[in-house]
C-alpha positions as CSV (number, residue, x, y, z in Angstrom):
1,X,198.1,50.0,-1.9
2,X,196.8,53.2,0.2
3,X,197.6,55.1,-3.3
4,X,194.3,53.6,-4.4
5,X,192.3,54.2,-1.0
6,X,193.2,57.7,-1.4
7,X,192.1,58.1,-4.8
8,X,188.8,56.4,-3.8
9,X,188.4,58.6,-1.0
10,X,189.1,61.8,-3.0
11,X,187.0,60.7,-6.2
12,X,183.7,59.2,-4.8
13,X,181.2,61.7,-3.1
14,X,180.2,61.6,0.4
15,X,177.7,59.9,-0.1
16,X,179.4,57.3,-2.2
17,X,182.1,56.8,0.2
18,X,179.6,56.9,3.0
19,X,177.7,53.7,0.9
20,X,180.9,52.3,0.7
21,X,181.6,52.0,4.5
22,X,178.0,50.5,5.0
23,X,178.4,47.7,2.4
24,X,182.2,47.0,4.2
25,X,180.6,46.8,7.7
26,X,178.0,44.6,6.7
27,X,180.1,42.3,4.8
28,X,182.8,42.1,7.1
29,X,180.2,41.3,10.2
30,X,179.0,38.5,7.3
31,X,182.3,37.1,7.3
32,X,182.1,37.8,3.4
33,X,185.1,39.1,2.0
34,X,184.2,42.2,-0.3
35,X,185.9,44.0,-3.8
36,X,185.0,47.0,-5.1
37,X,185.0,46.0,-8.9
38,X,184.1,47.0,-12.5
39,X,182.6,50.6,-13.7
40,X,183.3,51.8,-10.1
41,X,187.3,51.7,-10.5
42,X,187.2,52.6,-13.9
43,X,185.6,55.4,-13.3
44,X,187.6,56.2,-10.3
45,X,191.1,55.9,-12.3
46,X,190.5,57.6,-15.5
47,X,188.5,60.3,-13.8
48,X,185.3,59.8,-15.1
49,X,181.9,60.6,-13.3
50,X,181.6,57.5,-11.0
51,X,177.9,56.7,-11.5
52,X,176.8,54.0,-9.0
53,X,179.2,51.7,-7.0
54,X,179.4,47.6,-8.2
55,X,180.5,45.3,-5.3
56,X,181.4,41.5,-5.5
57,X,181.8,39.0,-2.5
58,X,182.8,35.7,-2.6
59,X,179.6,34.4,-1.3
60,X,175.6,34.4,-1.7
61,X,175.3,38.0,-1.6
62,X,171.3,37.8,-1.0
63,X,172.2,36.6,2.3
64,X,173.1,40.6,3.0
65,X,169.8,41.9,2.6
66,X,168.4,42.0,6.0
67,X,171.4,43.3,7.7
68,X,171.8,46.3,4.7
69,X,168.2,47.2,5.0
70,X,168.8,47.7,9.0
71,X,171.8,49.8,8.2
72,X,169.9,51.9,6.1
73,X,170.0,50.6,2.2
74,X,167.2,49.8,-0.2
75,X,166.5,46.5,-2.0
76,X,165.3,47.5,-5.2
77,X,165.5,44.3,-7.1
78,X,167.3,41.7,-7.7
79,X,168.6,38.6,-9.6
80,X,168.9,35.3,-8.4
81,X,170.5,33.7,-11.4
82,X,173.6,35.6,-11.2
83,X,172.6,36.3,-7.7
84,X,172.5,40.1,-7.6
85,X,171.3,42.6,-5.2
86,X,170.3,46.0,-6.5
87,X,170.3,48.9,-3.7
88,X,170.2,52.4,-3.2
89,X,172.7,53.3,-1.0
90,X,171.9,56.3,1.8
91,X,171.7,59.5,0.1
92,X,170.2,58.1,-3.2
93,X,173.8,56.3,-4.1
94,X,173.1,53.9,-6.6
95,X,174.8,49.9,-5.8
96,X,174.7,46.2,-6.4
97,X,176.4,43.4,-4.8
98,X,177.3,40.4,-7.1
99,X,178.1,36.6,-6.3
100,X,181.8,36.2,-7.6
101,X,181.0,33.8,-10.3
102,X,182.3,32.1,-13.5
103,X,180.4,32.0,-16.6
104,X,180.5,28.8,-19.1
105,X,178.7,29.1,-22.2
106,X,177.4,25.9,-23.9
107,X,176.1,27.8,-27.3
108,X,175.9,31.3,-28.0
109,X,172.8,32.7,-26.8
110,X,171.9,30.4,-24.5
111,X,172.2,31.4,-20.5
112,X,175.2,30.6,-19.1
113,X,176.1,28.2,-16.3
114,X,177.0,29.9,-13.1
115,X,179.3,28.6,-10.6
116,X,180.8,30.6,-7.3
117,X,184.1,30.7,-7.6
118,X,186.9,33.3,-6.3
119,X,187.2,37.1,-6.9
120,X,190.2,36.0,-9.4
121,X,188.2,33.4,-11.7
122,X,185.1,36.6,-11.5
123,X,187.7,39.0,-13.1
124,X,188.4,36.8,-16.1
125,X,185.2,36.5,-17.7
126,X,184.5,39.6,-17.6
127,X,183.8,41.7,-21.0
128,X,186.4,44.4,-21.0
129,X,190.5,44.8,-19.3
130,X,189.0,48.2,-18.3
131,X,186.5,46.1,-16.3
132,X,188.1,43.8,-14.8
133,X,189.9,45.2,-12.0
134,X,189.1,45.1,-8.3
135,X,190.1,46.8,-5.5
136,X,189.9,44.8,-1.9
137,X,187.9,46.0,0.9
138,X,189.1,43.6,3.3
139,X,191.1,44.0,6.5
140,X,194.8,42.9,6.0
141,X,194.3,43.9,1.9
142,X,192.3,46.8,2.6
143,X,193.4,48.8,-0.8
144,X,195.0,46.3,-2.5
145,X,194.4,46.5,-6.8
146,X,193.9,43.2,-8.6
147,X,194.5,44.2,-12.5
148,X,194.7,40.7,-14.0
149,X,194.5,41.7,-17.2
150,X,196.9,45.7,-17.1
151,X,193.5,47.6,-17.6
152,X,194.8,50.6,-16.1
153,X,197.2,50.4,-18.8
154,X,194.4,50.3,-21.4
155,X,193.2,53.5,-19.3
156,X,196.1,55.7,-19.6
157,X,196.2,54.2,-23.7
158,X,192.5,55.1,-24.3
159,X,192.0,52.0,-25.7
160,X,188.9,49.5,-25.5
161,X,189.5,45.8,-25.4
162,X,188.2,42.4,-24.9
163,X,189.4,39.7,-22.8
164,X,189.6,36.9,-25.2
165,X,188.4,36.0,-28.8
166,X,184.9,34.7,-28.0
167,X,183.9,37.9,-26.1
168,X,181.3,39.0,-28.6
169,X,179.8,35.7,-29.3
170,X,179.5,34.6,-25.5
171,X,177.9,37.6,-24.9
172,X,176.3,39.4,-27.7
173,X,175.6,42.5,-25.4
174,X,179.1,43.6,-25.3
175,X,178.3,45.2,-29.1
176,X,175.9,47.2,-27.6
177,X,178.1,48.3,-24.4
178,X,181.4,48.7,-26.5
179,X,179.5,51.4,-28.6
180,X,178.3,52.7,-25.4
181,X,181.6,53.0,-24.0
182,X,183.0,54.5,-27.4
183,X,180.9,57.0,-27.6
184,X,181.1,57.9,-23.8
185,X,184.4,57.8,-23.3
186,X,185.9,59.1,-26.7
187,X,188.1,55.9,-26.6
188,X,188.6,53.4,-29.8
189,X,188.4,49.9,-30.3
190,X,191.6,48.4,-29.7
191,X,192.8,46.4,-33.4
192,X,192.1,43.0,-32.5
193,X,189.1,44.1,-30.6
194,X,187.6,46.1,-33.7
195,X,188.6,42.9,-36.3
196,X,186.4,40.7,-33.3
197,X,183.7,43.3,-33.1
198,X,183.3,43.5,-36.8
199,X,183.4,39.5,-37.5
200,X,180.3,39.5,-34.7
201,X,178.3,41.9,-36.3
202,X,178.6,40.7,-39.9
203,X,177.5,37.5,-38.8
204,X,174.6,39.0,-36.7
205,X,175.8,37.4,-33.4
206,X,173.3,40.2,-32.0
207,X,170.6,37.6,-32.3
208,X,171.3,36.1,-29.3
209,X,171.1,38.5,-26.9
210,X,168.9,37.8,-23.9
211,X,166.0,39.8,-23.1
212,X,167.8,41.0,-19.1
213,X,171.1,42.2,-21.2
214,X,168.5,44.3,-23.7
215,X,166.8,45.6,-19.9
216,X,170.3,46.3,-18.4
217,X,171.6,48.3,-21.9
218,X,168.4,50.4,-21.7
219,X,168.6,51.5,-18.4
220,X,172.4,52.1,-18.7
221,X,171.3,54.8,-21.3
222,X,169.4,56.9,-18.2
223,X,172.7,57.7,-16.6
224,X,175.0,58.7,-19.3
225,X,176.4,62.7,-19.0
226,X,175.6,63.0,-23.1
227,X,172.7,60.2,-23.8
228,X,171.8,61.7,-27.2
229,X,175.4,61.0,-28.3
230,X,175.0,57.9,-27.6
231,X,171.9,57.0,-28.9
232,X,173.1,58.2,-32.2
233,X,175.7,55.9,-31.9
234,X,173.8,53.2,-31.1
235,X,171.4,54.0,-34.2
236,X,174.3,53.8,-36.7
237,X,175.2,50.4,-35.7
238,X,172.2,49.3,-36.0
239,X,171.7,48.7,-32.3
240,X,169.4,51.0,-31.3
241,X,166.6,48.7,-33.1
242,X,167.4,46.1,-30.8
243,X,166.7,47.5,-27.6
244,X,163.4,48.6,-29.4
245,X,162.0,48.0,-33.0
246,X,160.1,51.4,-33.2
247,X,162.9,53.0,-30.9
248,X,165.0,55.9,-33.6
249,X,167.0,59.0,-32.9
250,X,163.9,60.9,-34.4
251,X,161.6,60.0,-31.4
252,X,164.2,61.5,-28.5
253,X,162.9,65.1,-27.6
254,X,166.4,66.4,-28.9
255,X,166.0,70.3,-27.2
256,X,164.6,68.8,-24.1
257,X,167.3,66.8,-23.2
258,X,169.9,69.3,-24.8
259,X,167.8,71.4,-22.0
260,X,168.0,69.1,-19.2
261,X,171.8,68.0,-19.8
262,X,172.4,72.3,-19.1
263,X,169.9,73.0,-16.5
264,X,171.3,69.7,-14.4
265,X,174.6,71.2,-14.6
266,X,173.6,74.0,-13.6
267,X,172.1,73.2,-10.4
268,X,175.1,70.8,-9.9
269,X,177.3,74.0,-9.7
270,X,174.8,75.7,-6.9
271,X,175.5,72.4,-4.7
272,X,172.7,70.1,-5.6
273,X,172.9,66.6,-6.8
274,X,169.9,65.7,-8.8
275,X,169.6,62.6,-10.4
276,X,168.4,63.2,-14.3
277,X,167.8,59.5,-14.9
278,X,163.9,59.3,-14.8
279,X,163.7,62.7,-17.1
280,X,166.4,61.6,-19.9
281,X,164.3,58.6,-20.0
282,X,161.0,61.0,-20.7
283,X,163.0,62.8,-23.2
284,X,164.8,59.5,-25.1
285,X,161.0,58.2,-25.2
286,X,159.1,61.5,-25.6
287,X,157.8,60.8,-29.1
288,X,156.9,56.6,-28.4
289,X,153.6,55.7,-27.8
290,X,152.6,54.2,-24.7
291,X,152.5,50.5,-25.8
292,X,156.2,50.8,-26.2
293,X,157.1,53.0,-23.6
294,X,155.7,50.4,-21.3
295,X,157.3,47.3,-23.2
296,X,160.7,49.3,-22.1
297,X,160.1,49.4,-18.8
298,X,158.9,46.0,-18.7
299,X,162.0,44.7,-19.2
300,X,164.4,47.1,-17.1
301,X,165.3,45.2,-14.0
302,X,165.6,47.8,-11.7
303,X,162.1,49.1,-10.3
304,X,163.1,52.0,-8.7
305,X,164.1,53.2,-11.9
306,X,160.8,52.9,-13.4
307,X,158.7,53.9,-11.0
308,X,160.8,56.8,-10.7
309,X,160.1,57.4,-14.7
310,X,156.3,56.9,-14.8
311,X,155.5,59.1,-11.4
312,X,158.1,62.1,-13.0
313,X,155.5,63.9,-14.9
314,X,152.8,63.8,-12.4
315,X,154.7,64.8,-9.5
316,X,155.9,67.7,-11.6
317,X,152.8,68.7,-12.1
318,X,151.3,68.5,-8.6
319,X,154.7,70.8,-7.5
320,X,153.7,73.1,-10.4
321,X,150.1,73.4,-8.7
322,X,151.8,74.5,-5.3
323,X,153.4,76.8,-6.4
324,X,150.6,78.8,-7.8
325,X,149.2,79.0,-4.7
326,X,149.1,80.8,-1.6
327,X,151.6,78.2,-0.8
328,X,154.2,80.2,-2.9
329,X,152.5,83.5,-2.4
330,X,155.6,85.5,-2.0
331,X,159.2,85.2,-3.1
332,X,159.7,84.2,0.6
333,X,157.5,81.0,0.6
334,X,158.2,80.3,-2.7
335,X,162.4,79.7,-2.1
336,X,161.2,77.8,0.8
337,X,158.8,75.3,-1.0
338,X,161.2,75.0,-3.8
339,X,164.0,74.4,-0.8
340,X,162.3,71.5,0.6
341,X,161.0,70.2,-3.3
342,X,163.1,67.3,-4.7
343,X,165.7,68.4,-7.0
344,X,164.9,65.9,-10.1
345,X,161.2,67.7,-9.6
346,X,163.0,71.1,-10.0
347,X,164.8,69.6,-13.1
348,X,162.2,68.8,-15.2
349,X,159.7,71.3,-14.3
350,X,162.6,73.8,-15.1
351,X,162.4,72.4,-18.5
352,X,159.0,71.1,-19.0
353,X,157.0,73.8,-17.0
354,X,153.8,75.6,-19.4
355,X,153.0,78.2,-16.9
356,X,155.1,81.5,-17.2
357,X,154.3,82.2,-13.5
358,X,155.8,78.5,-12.6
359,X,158.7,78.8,-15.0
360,X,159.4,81.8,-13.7
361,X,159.2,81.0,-10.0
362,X,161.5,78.1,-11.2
363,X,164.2,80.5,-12.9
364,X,164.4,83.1,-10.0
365,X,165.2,80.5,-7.5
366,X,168.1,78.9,-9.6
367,X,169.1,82.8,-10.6
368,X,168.0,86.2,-9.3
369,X,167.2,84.9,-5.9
370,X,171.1,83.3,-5.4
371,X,172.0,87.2,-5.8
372,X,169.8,88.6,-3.4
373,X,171.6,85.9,-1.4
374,X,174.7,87.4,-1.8
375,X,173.3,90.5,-0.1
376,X,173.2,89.5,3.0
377,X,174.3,92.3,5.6
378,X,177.6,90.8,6.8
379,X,179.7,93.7,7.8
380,X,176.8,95.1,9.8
381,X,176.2,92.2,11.7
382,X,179.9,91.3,12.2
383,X,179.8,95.1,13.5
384,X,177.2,94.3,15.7
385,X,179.3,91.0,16.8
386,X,176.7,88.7,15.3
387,X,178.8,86.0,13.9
388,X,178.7,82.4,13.3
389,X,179.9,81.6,16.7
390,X,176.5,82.1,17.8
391,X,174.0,79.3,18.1
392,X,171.0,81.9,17.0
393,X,173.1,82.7,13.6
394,X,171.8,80.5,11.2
395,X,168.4,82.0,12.2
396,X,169.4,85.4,11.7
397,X,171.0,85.3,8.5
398,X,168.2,83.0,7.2
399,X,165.4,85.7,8.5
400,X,167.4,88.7,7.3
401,X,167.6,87.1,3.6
402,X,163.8,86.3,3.5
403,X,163.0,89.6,4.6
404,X,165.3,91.1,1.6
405,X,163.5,88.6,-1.0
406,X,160.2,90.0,-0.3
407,X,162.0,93.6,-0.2
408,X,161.2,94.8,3.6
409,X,165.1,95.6,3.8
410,X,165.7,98.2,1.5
411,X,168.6,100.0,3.3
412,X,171.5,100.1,5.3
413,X,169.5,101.5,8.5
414,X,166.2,99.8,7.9
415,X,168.5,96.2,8.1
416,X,170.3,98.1,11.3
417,X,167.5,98.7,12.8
418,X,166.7,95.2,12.0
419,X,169.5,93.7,13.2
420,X,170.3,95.3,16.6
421,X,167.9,93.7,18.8
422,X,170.1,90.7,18.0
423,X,173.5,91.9,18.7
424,X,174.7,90.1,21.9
425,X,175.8,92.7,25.1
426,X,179.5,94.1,25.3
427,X,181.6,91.6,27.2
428,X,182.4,92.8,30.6
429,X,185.8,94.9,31.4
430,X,188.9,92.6,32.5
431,X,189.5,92.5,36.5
432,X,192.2,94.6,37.9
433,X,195.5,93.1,38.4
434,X,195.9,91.3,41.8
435,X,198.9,92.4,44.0
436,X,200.8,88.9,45.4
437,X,202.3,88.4,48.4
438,X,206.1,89.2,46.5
439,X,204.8,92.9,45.7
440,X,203.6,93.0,49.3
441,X,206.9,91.8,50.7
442,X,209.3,94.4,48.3
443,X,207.3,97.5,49.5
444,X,207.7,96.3,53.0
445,X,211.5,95.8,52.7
446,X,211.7,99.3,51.2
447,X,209.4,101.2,53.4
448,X,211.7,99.7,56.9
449,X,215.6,99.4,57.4
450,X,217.2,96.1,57.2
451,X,218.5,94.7,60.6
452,X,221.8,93.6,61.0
453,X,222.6,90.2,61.0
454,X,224.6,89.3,63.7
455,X,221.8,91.1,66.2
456,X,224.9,92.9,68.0
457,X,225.3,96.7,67.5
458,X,229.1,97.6,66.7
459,X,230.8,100.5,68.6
460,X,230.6,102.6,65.3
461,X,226.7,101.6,65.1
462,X,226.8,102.7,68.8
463,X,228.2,106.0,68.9
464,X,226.6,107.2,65.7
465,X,223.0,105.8,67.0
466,X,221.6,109.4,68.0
467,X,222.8,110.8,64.9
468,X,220.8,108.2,63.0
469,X,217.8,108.5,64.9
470,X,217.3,112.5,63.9
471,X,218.8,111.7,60.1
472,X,215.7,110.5,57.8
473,X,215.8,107.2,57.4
474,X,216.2,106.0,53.6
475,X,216.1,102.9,52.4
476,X,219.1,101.2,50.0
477,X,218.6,101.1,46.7
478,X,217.5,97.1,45.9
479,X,220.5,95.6,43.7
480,X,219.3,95.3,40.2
481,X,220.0,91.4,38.6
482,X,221.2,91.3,34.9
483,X,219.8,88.2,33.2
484,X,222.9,86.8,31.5
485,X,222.3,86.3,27.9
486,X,221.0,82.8,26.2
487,X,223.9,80.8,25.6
488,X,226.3,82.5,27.3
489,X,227.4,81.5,31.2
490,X,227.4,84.4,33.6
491,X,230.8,85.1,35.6
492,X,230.9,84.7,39.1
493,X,231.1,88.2,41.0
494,X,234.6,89.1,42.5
495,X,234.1,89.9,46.3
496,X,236.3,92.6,47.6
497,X,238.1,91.2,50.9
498,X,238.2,94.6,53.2
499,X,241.1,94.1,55.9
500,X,240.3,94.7,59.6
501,X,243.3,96.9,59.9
502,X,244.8,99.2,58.0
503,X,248.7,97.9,57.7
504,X,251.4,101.0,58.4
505,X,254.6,100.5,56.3
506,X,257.5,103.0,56.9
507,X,257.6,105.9,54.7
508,X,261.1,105.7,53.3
509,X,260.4,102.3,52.1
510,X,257.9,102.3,48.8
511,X,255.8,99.7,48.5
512,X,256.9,97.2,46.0
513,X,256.0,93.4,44.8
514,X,259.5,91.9,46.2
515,X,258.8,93.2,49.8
516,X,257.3,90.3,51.5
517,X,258.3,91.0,55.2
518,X,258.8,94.1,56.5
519,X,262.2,95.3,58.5
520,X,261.6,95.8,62.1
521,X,262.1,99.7,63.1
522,X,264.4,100.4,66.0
523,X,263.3,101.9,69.5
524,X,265.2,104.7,70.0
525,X,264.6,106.1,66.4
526,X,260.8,105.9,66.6
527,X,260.9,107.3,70.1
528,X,262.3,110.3,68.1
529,X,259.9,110.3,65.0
530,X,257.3,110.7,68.1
């Protein structure tokens, strides 16, 4: 179960994940209970790019719409016959939230009936195993994998296939999106899925598509890592004629997007996150005439997406306008302008720009100028002690690279010189170390005698007192304390027992262990030893 929440985590961007915590919140105030489900796992799985997020709740997800606008998200569209939101998420995150629904089909290519029903009767009439999987978002389940069907099985096989035998003719547009897959993925058709697919199209099933399923395949072509690939693909089944009768592999601008594909790539390696979907569109429609263009857009359902596909090429142009200006007089202005532009702008004026001064304003900032970045002075100003601890840092090191784009640092002492008024004052010398009362009471038991203890002077103390008072007086050495070793217990210290008198024994008699008492001397003998 947390296996799962962890490979989320780890796989979706920030962004995503952040988008992912919105719709939870709102959902769970809702009383809704909420699966992430389809493309989204997928993707996350098999390791795939994860291009937009698909939720489903058991409920009227329209009902949401207030409460995710508040939080932030943008209803772009929607359906109410499947009852689908379409959003984009904080931080340009592409979503939608679906009803959890079933799908009855009287007659093949006729709208279905919906009817709510629970996440597990959702996950059966969906098109594909590798699609029908859902991970729970709930509190008590939070991370728990619903895989009805063993599509992460089909994953790790690399296999595509259908739910049940009347996939193709329920829904006609799961020819179109199997191709899609194919070609994206690299996967085949599983047997019985190929024998199904093949029985559909010889008996030109196709026919029955609906005109939202022809809007939802042509917009799924915008955000495909390799769209020319698939719209070959598409064009030798025969399919690509069906999303558009004068729609052929010969009108894509093939360099363009080949262009595009390398230049998005590119930025996504300096750290940006563009969104290519409105200029592969340009490109897969660059040779159509405007009649059909428009009949295209007419009949994708989300808006944002269009709108975002007709304003491309003038916005372009109004950014290629600024920056021949005084605007972008100097490299300085120009990395700023550019900085603040909107990368899908960048993107296609990187590749559609006509102006050699644009295109190369363009190419510096995605090349020559991330070098000059690179030059920025950081062992003189860690030698200075500016570093990033200080709050004026990002200031300084953004100042010092402007001035070195429009070349006013041109060596180590000019950007010294530069750099000094900066630097923040030595910190001040450490105190000196304060004496405690201890220290104060050891000199002062040093520098006098000890008294004795009893406060009575002996007769030895007595009769050697002037002999004292003219000797200089010095003071004991202090007894130095051994700290016994760790582990080991430290002996007591034997105390020598001194007797008051000395004891007289008689000379003849050695002293020995076996004399215990001592013999008596007579009187008249020690009269005479006297």
């Amino acid at each position: 179960m947390a296996d799962y929440i962890y490979t989320m985590e780890i796989r979706l961007t920030p962004d995503q994940l952040k988008g992912v915590n919105l719709v939870q919140d709102v959902a769970r105030a809702a009383g809704m209970t909420l699966y992430l489900t389809g493309g989204a796992i997928r993707d996350i799985i098999s390791g795939f790019t994860i291009r937009d997020l698909d939720f489903t709740v058991q409920g009227n997800p329209l009902k949401l719409q207030k409460e995710l606008e508040r939080a932030g998200a943008q209803a772009v569209g929607l359906d109410e016959d499947v009852r689908t939101l379409f959003l984009v998420l904080p931080g340009n995150v592409r979503a939608e939230i679906g009803m959890a629904h079933t799908e009855h089909y009287e007659k093949a290519g006729k709208p279905p009936l919906i009817a709510p029903a629970s996440i597990q009767e959702d996950l059966r009439r969906r098109d594909f195993t590798v699609n029908a999987m859902a991970l729970s978002l709930n509190e008590g389940s939070r991370g728990l994998l619903l895989d009805p069907f063993n599509g992460v099985a089909d994953i790790e096989a690399k296999l595509i296939r259908i739910l049940h035998n009347y996939s193709f003719v329920e829904d006609p547009s799961r020819l179109i999106r199997a191709t899609r897959f194919a070609a994206r993925f690299h996967w085949p058709l599983e047997e019985r899925t190929q024998q199904r697919y093949d029985s559909a199209k010889e008996n030109n099933y196709i026919d029955h598509i609906s005109r939202s399923a022809v809007g939802h395949e042509i917009a799924q072509m915008a955000h495909e890592d390799d769209p020319l690939n698939v719209v070959r693909a598409l064009e030798k089944e025969g399919w690509l004629k069906v999303l558009h009768s004068h729609w052929t592999a010969a009108k894509v601008d093939t360099n363009g997007l080949s262009q595009l594909m390398k230049t998005r790539q590119q930025m996504v390696d300096l750290g940006y996150a563009p969104d290519p979907s409105p200029a592969v569109m340009y490109f897969l429609t660059a040779h159509l005439p405007e009649k059909d263009i428009s009949d295209l857009r007419r009949q994708m359902p989300r808006k944002d997406l269009v709108e975002a596909w007709r304003d491309i090429e003038v916005r372009a142009k109004e950014l290629a306008k600024r920056l021949t200006g005084k605007e972008a007089a100097t490299p300085s202005r120009t990395w700023q302008l550019l900085s603040s532009a909107r990368p899908e702008l960048i993107l296609f004026l990187a590749v559609t720009a006509r102006q050699q001064a644009v295109a190369l304003k363009v190419k510096n900032f995605l090349t020559k100028w991330r070098q000059v970045q690179q030059r920025i002075p950081l062992p003189e100003m860690t030698e200075l002690l500016i570093t990033p601890q200080l709050p004026e840092y990002p200031k300084i090191a953004r100042d010092v690279f402007m001035l070195l784009l429009d070349g006013k640092l041109r060596s180590h002492t000019e950007t010294f010189k530069f750099l000094k008024p900066f630097a923040p004052p030595p910190p001040p010398p450490p105190p000196p170390p304060k004496r405690g009362r201890g220290t104060k009471s050891a000199a002062a038991s040093m520098a006098s005698p000890s008294a004795p203890a009893t406060g009575k002077k002996t007769d030895a103390a007595k009769g050697k007192g002037k002999a004292a008072a003219l000797a200089p007086t010095v003071a004991p050495p202090a007894p130095v304390k051994i700290a016994p070793k760790p582990g080991v217990k430290a002996k007591p210290a034997k105390v020598e027992h001194k007797p008051a008198k000395p004891v007289t024994r008689p000379a003849n008699k050695p002293a020995g262990k076996h004399h215990a008492r001592k013999t008596p001397a007579k009187k008249g003998k020690s009269k005479k030893k006297r």
